[in-house]
C-alpha positions as CSV (number, residue, x, y, z in Angstrom):
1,X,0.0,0.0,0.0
2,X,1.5,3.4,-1.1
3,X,1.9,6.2,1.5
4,X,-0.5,8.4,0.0
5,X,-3.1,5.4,0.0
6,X,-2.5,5.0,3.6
7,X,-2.9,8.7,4.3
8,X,-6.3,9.7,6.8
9,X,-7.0,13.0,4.0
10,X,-10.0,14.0,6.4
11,X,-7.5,14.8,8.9
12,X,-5.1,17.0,9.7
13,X,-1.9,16.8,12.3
14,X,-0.7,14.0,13.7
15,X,-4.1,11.3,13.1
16,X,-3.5,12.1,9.3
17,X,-1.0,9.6,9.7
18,X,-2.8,7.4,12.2
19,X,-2.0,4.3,10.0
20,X,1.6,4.3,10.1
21,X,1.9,3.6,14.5
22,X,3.0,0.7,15.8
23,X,-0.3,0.9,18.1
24,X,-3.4,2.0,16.1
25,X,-5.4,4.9,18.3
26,X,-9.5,3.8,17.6
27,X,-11.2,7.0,16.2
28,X,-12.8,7.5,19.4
29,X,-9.7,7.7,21.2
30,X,-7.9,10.1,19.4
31,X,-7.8,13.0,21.5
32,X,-7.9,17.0,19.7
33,X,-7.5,20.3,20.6
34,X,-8.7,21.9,17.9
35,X,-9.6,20.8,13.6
36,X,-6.8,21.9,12.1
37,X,-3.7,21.4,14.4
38,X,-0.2,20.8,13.6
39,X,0.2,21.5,9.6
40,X,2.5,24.6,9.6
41,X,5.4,24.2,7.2
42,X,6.0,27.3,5.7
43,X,8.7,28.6,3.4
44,X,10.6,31.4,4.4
45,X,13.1,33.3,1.9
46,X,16.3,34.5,3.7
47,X,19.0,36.5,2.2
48,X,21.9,33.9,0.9
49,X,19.7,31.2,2.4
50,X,17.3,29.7,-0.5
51,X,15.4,27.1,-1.0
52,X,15.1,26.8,3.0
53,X,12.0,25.8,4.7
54,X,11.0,26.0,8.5
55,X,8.8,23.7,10.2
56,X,7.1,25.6,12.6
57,X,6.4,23.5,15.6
58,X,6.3,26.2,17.4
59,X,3.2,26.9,15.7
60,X,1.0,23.9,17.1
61,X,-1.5,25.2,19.9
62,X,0.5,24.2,22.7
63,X,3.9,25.7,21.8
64,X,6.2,22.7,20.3
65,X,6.5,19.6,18.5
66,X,6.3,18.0,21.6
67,X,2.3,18.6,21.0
68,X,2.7,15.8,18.2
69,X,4.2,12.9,21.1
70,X,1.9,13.9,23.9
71,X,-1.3,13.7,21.9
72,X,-0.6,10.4,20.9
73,X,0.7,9.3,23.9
74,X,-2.4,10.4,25.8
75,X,-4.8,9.2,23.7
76,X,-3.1,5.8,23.6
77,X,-3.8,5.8,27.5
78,X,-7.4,7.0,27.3
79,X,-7.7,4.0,24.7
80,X,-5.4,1.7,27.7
81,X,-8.1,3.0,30.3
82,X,-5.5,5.0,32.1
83,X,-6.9,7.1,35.0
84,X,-3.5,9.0,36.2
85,X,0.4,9.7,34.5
86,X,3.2,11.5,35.3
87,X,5.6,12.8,33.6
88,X,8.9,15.3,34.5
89,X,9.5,18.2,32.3
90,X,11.7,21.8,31.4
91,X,7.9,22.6,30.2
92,X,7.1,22.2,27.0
93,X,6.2,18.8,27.2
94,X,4.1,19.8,30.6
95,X,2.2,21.9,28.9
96,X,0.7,20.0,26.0
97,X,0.3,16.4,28.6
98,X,-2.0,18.7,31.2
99,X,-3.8,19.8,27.9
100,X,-4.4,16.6,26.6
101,X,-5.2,15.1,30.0
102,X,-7.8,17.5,30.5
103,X,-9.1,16.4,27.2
104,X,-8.8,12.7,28.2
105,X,-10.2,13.3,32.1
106,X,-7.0,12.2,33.3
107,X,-5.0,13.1,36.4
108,X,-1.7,14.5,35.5
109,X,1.4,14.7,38.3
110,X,4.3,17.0,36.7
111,X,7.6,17.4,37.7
112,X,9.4,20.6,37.5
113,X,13.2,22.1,38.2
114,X,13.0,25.3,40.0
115,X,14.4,26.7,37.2
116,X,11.4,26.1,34.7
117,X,10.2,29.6,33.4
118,X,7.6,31.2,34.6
119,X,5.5,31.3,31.4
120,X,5.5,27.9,31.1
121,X,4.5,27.1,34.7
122,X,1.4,29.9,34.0
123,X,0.7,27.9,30.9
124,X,0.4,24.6,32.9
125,X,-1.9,25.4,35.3
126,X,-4.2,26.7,32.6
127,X,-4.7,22.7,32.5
128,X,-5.1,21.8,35.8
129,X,-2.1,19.6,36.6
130,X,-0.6,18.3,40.4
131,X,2.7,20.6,39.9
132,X,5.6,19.4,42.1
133,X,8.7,21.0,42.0
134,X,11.9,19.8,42.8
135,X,15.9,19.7,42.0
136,X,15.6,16.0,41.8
137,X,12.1,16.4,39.1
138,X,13.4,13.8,37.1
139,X,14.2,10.6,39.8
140,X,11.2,11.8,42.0
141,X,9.0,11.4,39.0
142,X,10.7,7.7,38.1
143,X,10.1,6.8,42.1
144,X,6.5,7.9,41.6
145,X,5.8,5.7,38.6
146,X,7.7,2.9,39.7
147,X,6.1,3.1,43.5
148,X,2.1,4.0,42.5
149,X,2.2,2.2,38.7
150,X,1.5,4.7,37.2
151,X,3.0,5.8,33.4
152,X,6.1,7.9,32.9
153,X,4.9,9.8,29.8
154,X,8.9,11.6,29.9
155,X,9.9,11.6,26.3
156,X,13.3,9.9,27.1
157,X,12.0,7.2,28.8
158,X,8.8,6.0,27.2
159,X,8.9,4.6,23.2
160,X,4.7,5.5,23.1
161,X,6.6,9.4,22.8
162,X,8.5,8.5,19.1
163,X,5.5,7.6,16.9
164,X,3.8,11.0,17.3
165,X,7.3,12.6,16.3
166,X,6.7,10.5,12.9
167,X,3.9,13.0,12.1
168,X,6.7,15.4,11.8
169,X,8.4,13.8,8.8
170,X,5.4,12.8,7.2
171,X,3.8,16.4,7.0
172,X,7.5,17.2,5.4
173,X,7.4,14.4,2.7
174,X,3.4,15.3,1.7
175,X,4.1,18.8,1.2
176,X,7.4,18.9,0.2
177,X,8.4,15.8,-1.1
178,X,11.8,14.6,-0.5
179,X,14.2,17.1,1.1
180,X,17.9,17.5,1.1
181,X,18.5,18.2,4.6
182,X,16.7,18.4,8.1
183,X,17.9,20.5,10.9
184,X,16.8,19.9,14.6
185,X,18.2,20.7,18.1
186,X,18.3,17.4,20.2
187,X,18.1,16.5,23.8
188,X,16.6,13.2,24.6
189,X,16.1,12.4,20.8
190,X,13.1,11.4,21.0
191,X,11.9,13.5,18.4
192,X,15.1,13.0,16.0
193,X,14.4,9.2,16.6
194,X,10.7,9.8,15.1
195,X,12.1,11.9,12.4
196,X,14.4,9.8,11.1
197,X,12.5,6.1,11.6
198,X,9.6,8.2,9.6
199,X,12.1,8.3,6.4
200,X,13.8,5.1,7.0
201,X,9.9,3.9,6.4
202,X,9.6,5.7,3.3
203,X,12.9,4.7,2.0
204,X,12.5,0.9,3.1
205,X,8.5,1.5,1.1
206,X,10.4,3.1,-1.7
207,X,8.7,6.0,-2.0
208,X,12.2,7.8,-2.0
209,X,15.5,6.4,-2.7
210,X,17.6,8.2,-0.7
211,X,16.9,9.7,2.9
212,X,17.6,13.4,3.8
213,X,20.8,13.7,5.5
214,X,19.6,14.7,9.0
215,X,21.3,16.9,11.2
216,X,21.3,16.8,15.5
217,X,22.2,20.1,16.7
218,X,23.5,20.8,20.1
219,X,24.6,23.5,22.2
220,X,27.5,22.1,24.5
221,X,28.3,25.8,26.4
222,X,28.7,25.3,30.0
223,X,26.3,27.9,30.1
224,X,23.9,26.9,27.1
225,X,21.0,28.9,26.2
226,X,19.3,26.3,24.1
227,X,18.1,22.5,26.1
228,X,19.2,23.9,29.0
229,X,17.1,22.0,31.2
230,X,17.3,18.3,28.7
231,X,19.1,15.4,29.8
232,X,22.8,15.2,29.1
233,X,22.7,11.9,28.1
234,X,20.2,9.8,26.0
235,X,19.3,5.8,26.3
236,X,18.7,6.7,22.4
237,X,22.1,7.8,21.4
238,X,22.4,4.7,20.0
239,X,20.2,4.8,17.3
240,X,20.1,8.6,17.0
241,X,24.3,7.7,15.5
242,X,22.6,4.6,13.4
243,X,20.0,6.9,11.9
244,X,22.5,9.7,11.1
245,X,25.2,7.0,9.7
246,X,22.2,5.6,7.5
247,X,21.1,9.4,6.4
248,X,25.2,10.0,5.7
249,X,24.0,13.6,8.2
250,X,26.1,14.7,11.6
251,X,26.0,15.8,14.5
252,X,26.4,19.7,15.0
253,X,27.7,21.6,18.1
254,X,26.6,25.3,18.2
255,X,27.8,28.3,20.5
256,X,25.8,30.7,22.3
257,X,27.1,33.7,20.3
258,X,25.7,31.1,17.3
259,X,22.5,30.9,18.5
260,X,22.0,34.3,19.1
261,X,23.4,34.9,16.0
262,X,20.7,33.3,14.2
263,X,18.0,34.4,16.6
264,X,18.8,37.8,15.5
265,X,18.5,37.1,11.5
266,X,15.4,35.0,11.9
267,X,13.7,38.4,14.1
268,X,14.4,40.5,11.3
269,X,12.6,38.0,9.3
270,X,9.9,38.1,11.5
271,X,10.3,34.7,13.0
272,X,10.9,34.4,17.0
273,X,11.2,31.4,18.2
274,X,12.9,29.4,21.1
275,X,16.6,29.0,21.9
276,X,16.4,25.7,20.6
277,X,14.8,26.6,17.0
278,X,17.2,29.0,16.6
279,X,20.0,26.8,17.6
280,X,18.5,24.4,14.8
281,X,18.8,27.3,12.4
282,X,22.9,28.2,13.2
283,X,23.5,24.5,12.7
284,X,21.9,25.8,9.3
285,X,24.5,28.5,8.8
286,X,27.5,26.9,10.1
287,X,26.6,23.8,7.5
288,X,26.1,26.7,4.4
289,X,29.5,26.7,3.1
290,X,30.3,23.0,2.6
291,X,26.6,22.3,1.7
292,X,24.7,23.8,-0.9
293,X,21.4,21.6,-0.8
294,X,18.2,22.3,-2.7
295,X,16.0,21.7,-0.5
296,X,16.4,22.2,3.6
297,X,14.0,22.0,6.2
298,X,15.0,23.7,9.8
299,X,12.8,22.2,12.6
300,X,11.6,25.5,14.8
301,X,10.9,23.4,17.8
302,X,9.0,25.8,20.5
303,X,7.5,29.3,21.2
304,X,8.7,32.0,22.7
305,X,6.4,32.9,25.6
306,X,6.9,36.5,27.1
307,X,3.7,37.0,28.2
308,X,2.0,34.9,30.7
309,X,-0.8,34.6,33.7
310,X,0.3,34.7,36.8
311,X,1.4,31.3,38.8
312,X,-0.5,30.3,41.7
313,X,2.1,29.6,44.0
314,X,-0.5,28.0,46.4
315,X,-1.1,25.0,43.7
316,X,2.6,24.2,43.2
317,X,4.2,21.2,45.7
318,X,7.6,21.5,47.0
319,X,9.6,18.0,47.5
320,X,13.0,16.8,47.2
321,X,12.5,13.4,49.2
322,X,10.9,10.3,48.6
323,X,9.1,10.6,51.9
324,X,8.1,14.3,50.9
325,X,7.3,13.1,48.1
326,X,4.7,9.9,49.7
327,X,2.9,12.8,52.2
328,X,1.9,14.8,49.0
329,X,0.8,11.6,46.5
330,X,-0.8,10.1,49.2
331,X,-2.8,13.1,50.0
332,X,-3.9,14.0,46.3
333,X,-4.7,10.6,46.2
334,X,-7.2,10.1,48.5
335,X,-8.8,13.4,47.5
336,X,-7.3,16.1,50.2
């Protein structure tokens, strides 16, 4: 069956491609925020940058591509009959699982660093969430899961997160057909993993005989103003080298003075986006000499947010122990 034959055409986003999963979501499972979500690639001309195209994730009604993992994610636990998750976050991916949560009717227990901004927080408690904050976010959310059985939805740590991602690739390929290059900052992978298993499918289908070389940018300042709050390590690294051996891409490390660099030519363009989609964009220009491709897509991964509500400081947990940690679960759990 060919890919456009296997293509949902009544539907936009990530359940256009509801065929292609691993786990098939039932229609009334498939959880939406609004009709026509997630199909934002746009071209953009740039001086001595042609023939460049940004996805614009940051676009998608919560603020990132991480909108594409968490609403299939979610909806794969509505279909599981899933009554609570957790999941520990820098924020983006907070704020598009309390979304779809509160689409699903299911409790949602976030971890946060005390260093998550502000505007993200505001934007999470638009949803309703148990917000716990903590320097330990991450191991205090795996104690959680492991201790009360209930999912990690974390990115780096659950496989559900990567077929959402594939919606990513495939928008790429219907509108654009095949591409040169793709740019995208990495932290966990997950999302590069989802990228690139999308056009090992389509090479391995032969609807293209050649996959675009894909790119993982990084910022590796001590002091980095892009994934600042990822993991420094990834259980995926693995097959985030296979995929970019098997694409003939690289990996790309970019400066702060970079990324600022190509924050400022994308806002006279017009475009303001996150650290990280700018970071995406450098790797762009530092790859412009040695490469002149036809076609290039840069992945704009998030939104800035400068505005926001205020937080309700009286709705956020404090914990940095597992006993802490018991006294608050415990207490949401039984209602108080």
């Amino acid at each position: 069956m060919s890919f456009q034959s296997k293509i949902n055409k009544q539907e936009k986003g990530v359940w256009r491609y509801a065929d292609f999963y691993d786990e098939f979501i039932e229609m009334e499972n498939r959880l939406i925020l609004r009709q026509a979500q997630d199909d934002n690639s746009v071209i953009v001309s740039l001086s001595n940058y042609n023939h460049l195209y940004f996805k614009r994730e940051d676009e998608n009604i919560c603020g990132s591509l991480k909108d594409r993992s968490l609403a299939y994610q979610v909806s794969l636990a509505k279909q599981n009959k899933k009554k609570k998750l957790v999941i520990s976050t820098s924020g983006n991916a907070g704020i598009a699982a309390a979304a779809y949560c509160q689409k699903a009717g299911i409790k949602l227990y976030i971890f946060i660093s005390p260093e998550t901004e502000k505007a993200k927080i505001a934007e999470m408690q638009k949803y309703n969430p148990v917000i716990i904050k903590s320097k330990r976010a991450i191991r205090l959310a795996n104690y959680l899961s492991a201790k009360y059985k209930i999912e990690n939805l974390r990115p780096s740590v659950n496989n559900s997160s990567i077929e959402g991602f594939k919606s990513i690739a495939f928008e790429i390929f219907e509108d654009l057909g095949r591409v040169d290059a793709i740019f995208t900052f990495v932290t966990s992978g997950s999302s590069f993993v989802g990228i690139g298993r999308a056009w090992q499918y389509l090479l391995e289908n032969k609807e293209i005989k050649k996959m675009p070389k894909l790119y993982a940018v990084q910022n590796k300042d001590e002091l980095s103003i892009a994934g600042k709050l990822g993991i420094k390590n990834t259980r995926r690294k693995k097959e985030i080298l296979e995929l970019i051996k098997l694409s003939e891409g690289s990996s790309i490390y970019v400066n702060n003075n970079e990324i600022l660099e190509a924050e400022n030519i994308l806002k006279n363009n017009k475009i303001y986006t996150s650290p990280e989609g700018c970071a995406s964009f450098a790797g762009v220009i530092k790859t412009s000499k040695e490469n002149k491709f036809k076609k290039t897509v840069c992945i704009l991964s998030g939104r800035v947010r400068n505005n926001y509500d205020k937080i309700d400081e009286g709705k956020i947990y404090e914990a940095e122990s597992f006993g802490e940690m018991d006294e608050i679960i415990n207490g949401k759990m039984n209602g108080n």
